[in-house]
Residue frames as qw, qx, qy, qz and C-alpha x, y, z in Angstrom:
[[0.169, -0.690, 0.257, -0.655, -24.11, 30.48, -8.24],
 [0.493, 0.128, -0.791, 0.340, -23.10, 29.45, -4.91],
 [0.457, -0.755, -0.220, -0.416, -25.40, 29.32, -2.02],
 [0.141, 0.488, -0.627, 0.590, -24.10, 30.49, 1.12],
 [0.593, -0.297, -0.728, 0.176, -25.11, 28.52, 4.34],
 [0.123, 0.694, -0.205, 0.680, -26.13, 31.21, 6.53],
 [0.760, -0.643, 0.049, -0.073, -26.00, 29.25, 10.06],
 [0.834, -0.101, -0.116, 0.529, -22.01, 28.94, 9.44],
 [0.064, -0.914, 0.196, 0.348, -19.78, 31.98, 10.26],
 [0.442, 0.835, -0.279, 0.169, -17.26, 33.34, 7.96],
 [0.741, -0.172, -0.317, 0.566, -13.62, 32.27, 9.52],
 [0.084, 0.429, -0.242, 0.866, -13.10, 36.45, 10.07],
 [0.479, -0.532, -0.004, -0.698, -16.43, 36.50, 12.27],
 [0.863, -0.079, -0.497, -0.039, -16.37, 33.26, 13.89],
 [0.505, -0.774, 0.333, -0.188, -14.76, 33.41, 17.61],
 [0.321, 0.640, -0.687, 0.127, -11.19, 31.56, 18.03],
 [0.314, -0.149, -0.914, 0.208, -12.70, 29.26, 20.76],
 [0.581, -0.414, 0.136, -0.688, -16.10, 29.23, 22.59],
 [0.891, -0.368, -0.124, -0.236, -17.69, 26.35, 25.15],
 [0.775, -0.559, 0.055, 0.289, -14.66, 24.14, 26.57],
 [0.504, 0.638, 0.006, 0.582, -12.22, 25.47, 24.35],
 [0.248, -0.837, 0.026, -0.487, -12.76, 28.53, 26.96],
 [0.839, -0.535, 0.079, 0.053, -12.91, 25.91, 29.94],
 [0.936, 0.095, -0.083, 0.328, -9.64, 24.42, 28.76],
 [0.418, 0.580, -0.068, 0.696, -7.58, 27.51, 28.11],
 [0.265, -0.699, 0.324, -0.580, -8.80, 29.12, 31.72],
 [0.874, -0.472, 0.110, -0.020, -7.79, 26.05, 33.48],
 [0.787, 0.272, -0.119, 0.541, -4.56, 25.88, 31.82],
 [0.025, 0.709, -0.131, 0.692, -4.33, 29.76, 33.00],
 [0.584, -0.715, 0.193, -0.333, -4.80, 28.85, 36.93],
 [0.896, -0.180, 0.046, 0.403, -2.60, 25.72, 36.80],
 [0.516, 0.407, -0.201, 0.726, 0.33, 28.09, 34.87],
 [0.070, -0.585, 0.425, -0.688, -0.24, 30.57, 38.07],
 [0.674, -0.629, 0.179, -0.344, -0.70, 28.23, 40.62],
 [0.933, 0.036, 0.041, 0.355, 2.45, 26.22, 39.50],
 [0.309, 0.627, -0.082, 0.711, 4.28, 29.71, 39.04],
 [0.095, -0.763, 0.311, -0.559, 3.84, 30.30, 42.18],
 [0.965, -0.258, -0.041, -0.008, 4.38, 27.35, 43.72],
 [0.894, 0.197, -0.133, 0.380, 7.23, 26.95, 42.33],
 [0.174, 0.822, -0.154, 0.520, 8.56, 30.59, 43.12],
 [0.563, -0.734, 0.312, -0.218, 7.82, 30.47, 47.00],
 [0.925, -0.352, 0.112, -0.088, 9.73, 27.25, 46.90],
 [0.681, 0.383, -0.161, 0.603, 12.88, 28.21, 45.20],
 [0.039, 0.692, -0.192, 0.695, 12.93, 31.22, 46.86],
 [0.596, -0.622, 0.244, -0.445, 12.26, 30.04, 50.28],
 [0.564, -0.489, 0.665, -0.022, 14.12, 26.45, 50.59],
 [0.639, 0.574, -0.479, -0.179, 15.61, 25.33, 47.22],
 [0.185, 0.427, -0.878, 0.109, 18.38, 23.58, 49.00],
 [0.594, -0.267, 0.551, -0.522, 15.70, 20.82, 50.45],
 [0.704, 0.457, 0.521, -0.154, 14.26, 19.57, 47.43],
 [0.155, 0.569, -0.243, -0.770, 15.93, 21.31, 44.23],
 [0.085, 0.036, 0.837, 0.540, 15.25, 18.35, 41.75],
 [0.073, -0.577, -0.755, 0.304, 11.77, 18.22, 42.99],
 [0.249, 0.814, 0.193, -0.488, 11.03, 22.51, 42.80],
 [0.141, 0.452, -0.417, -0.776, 13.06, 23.19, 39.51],
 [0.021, 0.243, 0.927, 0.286, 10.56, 20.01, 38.01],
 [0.080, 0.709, 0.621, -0.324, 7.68, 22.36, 39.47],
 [0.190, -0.571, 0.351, 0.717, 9.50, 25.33, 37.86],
 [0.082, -0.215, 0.801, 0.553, 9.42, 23.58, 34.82],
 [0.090, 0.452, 0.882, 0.100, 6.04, 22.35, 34.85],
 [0.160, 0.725, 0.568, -0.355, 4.83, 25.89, 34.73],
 [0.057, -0.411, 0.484, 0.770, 6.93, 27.12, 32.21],
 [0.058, 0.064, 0.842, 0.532, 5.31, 24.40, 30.02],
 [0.165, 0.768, 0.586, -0.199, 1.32, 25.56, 31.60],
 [0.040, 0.603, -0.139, -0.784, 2.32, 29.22, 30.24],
 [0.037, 0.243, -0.795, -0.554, 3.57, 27.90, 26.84],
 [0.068, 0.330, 0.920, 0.202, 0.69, 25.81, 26.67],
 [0.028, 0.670, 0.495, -0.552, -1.63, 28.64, 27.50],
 [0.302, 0.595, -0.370, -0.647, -0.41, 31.25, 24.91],
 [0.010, -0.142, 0.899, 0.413, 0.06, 28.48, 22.46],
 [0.206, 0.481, 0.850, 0.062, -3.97, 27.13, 22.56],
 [0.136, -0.694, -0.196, 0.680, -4.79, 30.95, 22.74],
 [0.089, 0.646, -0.294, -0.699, -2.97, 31.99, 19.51],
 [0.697, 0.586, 0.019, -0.412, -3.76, 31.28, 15.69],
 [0.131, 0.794, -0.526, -0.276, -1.57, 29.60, 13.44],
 [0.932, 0.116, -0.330, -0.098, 0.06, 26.48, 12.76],
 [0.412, 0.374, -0.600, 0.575, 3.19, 27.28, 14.15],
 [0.507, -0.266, 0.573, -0.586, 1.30, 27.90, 17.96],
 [0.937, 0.061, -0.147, -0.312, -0.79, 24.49, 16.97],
 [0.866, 0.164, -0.416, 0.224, 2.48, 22.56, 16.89],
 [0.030, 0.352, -0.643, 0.679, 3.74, 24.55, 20.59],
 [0.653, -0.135, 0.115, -0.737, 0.72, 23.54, 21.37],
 [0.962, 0.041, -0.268, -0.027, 0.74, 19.79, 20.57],
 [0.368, 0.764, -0.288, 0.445, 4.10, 20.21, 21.83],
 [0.156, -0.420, 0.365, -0.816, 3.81, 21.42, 24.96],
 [0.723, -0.211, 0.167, -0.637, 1.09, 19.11, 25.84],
 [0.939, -0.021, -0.327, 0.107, 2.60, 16.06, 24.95],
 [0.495, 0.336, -0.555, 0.578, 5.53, 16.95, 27.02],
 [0.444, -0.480, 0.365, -0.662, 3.30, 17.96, 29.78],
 [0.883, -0.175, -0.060, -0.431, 1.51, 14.65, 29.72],
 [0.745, 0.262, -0.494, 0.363, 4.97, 12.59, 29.58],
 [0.123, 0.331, -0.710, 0.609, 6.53, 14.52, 32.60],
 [0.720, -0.326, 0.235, -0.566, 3.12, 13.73, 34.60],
 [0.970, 0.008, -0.134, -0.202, 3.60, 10.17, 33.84],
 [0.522, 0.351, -0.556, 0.544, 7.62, 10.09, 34.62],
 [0.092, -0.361, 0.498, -0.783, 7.40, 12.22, 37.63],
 [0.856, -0.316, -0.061, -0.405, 3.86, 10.43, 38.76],
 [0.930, -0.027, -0.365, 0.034, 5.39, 6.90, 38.39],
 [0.529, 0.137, -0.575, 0.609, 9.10, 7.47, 40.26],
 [0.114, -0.360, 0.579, -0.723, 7.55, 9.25, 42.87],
 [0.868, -0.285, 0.128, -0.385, 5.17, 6.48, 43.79],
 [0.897, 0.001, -0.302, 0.323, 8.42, 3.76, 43.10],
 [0.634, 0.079, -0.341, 0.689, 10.92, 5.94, 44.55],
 [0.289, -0.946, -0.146, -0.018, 9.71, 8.70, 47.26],
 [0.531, -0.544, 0.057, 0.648, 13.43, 9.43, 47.88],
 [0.533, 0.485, 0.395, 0.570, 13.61, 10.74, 44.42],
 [0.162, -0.688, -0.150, -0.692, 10.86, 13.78, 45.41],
 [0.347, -0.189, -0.661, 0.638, 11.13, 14.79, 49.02],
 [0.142, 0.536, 0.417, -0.721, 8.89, 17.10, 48.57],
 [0.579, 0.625, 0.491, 0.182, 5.63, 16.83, 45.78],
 [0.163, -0.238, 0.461, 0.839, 6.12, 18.70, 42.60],
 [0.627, 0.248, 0.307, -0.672, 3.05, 19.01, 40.59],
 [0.728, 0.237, -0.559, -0.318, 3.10, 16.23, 38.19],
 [0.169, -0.226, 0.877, -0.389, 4.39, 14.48, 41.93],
 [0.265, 0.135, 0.953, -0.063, 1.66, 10.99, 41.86],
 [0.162, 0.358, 0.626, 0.674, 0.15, 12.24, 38.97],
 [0.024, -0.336, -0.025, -0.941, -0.98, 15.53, 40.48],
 [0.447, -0.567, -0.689, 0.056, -2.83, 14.29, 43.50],
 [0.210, -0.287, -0.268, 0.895, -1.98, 17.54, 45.04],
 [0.286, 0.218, -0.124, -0.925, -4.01, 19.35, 42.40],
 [0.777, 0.376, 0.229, -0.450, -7.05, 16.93, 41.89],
 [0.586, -0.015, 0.705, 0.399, -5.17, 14.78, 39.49],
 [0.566, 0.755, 0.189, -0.273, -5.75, 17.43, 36.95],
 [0.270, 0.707, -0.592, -0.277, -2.68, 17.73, 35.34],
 [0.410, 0.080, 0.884, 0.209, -2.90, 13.77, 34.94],
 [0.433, 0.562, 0.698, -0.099, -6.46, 15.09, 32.86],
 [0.237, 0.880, 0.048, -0.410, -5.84, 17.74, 31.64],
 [0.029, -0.469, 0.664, 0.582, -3.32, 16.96, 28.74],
 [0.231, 0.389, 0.891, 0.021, -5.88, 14.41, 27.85],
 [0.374, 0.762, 0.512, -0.129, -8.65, 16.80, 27.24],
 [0.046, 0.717, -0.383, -0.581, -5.94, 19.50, 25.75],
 [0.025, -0.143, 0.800, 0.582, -4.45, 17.01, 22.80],
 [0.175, 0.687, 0.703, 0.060, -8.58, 15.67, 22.31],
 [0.186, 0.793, 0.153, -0.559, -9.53, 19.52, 22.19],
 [0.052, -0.577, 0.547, 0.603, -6.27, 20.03, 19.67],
 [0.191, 0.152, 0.906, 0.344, -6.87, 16.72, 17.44],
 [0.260, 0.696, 0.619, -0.255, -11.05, 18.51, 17.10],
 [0.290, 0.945, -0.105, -0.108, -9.67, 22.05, 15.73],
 [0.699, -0.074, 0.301, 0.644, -7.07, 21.05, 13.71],
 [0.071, -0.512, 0.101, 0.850, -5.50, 24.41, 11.85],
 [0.641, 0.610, 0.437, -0.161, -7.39, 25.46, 8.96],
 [0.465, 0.222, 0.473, 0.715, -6.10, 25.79, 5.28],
 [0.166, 0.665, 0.128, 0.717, -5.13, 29.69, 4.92],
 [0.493, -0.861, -0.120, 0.032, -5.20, 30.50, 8.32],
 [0.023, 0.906, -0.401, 0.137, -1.83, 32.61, 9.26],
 [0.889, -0.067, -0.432, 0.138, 1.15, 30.24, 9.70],
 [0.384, -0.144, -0.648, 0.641, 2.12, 32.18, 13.08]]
């Protein structure tokens, strides 16, 4: 007979993420709406100044959303939008950082991944860091749903 362990939940009872898990997912949630709306006022209000510059802000909150639902939901398939989503965040921070500290003509105006998100606290330089470390900890479990 098998003894059960009875300080471990069950995977049904167990919670989908507690402690930074939490942290991680509700910072990802304020960058995707404070890059969503960044980006909005600034298409919508003077696209023609800057467009490489807002549709790269545009873009950078498409990929906080995505990354949001994605750590959020179960599966393997979200796991790999997840990994995904975060390496491609962390890449454009490091493009977009680097040319707009060699080339300012590039970005006339910042973008958030603009010198590796010194607008926002250099989180989005940290935050993909602590996202793929979070991801690489809970890696999907054998039998969990594959979406």
């Amino acid at each position: 007979m098998t003894e059960v362990d009875p300080t471990v939940d069950a995977p049904a009872t167990r919670p989908r993420m507690s402690g930074i898990g939490r942290v991680l997912v509700a910072v990802y949630a304020v960058l995707a709406l404070a890059a969503t709306g960044r980006s909005f006022v600034q298409i919508a209000t003077k696209f023609d100044e800057a467009p490489l510059a807002y549709l790269l802000s545009a873009l950078a909150a498409v990929v906080y959303v995505l990354a949001t639902v994605a750590l959020i939901a179960r599966g393997r398939t979200w796991y790999v939008v997840a990994w995904a989503t975060i390496v491609f965040e962390f890449t454009g921070v490091l493009v977009v950082g680097t040319l707009s500290l060699v080339d300012p003509a590039l970005f006339p105006h910042d973008t958030v991944w603009s010198a590796f998100g010194r607008g926002y606290l250099f989180i989005p330089l940290v935050l993909p860091l602590l996202g793929m470390w979070w991801l690489a900890r809970h890696p999907v479990r054998r039998g969990e749903a594959t979406a």
